[in-house]
N, C-alpha and C positions, 0 to 999 in steps of 0.2 A: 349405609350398607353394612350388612353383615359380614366381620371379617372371619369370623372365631374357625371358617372352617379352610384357611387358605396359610399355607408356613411361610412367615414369614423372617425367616434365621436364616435365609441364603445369605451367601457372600454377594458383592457384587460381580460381576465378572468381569476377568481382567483385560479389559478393552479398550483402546484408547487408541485418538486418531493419530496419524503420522503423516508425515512429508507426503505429501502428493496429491489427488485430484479427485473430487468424491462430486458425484449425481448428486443434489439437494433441492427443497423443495421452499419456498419461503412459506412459514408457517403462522408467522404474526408478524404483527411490527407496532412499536408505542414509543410516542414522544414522553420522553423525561429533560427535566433543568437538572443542568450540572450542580454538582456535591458545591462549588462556591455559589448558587444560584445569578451568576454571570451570562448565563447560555442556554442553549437548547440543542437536543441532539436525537437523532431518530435510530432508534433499536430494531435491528431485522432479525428476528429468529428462524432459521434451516435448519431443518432437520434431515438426514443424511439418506440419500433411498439404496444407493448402493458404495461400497462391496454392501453385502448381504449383515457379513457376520456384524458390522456398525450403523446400521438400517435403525435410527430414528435418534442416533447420537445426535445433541441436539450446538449449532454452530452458531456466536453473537457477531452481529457485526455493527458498528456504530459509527454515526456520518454526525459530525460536530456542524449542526448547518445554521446554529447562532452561535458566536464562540467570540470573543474580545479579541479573541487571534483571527489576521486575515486570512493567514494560510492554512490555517485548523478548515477555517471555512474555503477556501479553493479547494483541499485536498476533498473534502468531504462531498463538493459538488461534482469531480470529477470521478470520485468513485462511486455515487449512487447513479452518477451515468452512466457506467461501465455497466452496472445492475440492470439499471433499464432495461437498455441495450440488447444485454446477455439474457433476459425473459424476454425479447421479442419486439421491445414496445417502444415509442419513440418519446410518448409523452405522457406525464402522469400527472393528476391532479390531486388524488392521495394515495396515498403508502398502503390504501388498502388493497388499491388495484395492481398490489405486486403479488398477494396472497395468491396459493397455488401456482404459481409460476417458477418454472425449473431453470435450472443453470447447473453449470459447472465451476466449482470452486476450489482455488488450488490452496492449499494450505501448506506453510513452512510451521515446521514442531521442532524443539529441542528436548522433548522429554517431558517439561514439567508445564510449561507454556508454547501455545499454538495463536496462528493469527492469519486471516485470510490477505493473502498477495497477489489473488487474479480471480477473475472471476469471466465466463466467456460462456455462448450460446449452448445448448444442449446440441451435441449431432448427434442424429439418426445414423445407423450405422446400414450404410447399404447390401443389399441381399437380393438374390439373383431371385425373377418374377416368373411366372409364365410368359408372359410380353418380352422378359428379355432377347439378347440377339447378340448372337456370337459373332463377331466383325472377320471377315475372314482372311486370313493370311496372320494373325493375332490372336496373343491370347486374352485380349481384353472383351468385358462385356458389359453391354450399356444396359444398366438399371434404370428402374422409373426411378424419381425421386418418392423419396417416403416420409410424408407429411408428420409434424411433430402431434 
C-alpha cells in the first residue's frame, strides 16, 4: 500500500487504561511455550469496545495451562472458566470458539502496569418496550428481557 499520501508524525495519544471495568471483545487467541520451554500457555487478545475514547485498546490475558507449577495450572483453569462462562458458553473445544465473544473485564492499574482481576457476563441494560407495564400502586416497570 501506498503510504506517501497519509502523515504519519502524530504523536500517539495520550490514552491509557485505568482501574475499572471495560466492554471487550476476544479478538484472537494462540498457544505459545514458555521462554524456559517447560510449558505451555494460551494468549487471549481483547480488544476494548467501550468507554468509546479507548474503543480497540488492545488487553493480553494468559492462562499457564501446561506449567511445572500445579498451581500456575489450577489458577489458570479457573480463570479461563470464568471466560467461558462470562461469553455465555459452558464448554469449549478450542480457543477459537471464544473469538467474537464479549465480556466484561475489570482491570486494576497502577500507572505503568495493568492486569485483569474479573472478568463476568455482558448485561443488557433494560429499557422500557412498548409491551411494557406500569404495576400499579408502584413505580416499578416490567421489561421484556433484551437478548444479548
Amino acid at each position: 500500500m501506498d503510504l506517501s499520501n497519509y502523515d504519519l508524525t502524530g504523536e500517539e495519544p495520550d490514552v491509557e487504561l485505568v482501574a475499572g471495568k471495560y466492554l471487550c471483545v476476544i479478538a484472537e487467541s494462540s498457544e505459545h511455550e514458555t521462554k524456559k520451554g517447560d510449558g505451555r500457555y494460551l494468549k487471549l487478545e481483547w480488544h476494548v469496545l467501550t468507554p468509546e475514547n479507548l474503543r480497540g485498546s488492545r488487553i493480553w490475558q494468559i492462562f499457564n495451562l501446561d506449567n511445572p507449577s500445579a498451581k500456575a495450572m489450577q489458577i489458570a483453569r479457573v480463570e479461563l472458566g470464568r471466560v467461558v462462562r462470562a461469553c455465555g458458553l459452558t464448554k469449549v473445544e478450542d480457543s477459537q470458539q471464544l473469538h467474537d465473544k464479549q465480556a466484561v473485564l475489570e482491570i486494576e492499574a497502577d500507572g505503568k502496569f495493568w492486569r485483569v482481576v474479573g472478568v463476568e457476563a455482558r448485561r443488557a441494560e433494560p429499557k422500557a418496550s412498548p409491551s411494557s407495564k406500569l404495576k400499579p400502586g408502584s413505580r416499578t416497570v416490567e421489561v421484556e428481557e433484551i437478548p444479548f
